[in-house]
C-alpha positions in Angstrom: 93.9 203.3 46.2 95.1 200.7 43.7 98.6 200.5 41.9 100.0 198.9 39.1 102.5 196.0 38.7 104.5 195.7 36.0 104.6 191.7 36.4 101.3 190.5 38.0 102.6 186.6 38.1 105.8 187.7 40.2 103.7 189.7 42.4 101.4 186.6 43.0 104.2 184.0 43.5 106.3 186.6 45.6 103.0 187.1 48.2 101.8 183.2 47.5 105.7 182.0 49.1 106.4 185.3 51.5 102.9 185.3 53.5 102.1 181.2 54.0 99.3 182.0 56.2 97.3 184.2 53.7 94.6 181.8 51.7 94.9 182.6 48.1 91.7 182.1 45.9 92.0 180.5 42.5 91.7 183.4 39.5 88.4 184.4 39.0 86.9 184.4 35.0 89.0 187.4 34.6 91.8 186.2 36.3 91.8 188.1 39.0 93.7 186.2 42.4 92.6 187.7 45.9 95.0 186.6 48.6 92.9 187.0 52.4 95.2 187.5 55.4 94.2 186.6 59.0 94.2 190.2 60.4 91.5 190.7 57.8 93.4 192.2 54.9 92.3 191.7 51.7 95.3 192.1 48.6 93.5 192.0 44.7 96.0 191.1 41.7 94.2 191.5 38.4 96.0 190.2 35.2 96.4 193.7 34.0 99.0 194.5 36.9 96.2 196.6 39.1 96.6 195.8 42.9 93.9 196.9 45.1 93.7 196.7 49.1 90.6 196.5 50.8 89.2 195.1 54.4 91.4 196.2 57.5 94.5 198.3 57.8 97.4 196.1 57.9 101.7 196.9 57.5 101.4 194.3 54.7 100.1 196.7 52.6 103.2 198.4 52.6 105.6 195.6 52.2 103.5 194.6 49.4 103.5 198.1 48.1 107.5 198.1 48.5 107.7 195.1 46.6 105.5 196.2 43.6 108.6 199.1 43.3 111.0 196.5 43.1 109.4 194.6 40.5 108.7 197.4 38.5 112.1 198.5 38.4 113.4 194.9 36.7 
């Protein structure tokens, strides 16, 4: 299920600095930045604020999904 981000950048920069060990591709044509996370979690920005999860259950979802809250509420 996706969600939407009110601030796509800050979303990228907050998981780019809080999760070191996740390997961030570089946008794609459309901009789009997938950040891939050693348990096998995969996290999908899009420009447009649309977040999508895919690839193996992970608790970062959540924290991810907790932070998408807090930047929509700025």
């Amino acid at each position: 299920m996706a969600i939407s981000c009110g601030d796509p950048g800050r979303l990228i920069q907050h998981i780019g600095n809080s999760y070191p060990k996740a390997k961030q591709s570089e946008p794609t044509a459309i901009g789009t930045v997938q950040f891939s996370f050693p348990d096998g979690h995969v996290v999908n920005v899009f420009p447009n604020g649309t977040v999508n999860f895919q690839g193996k259950a992970s608790g970062v979802k959540a924290e991810i999904e907790a932070q998408v809250e807090i930047i929509n509420r700025a």
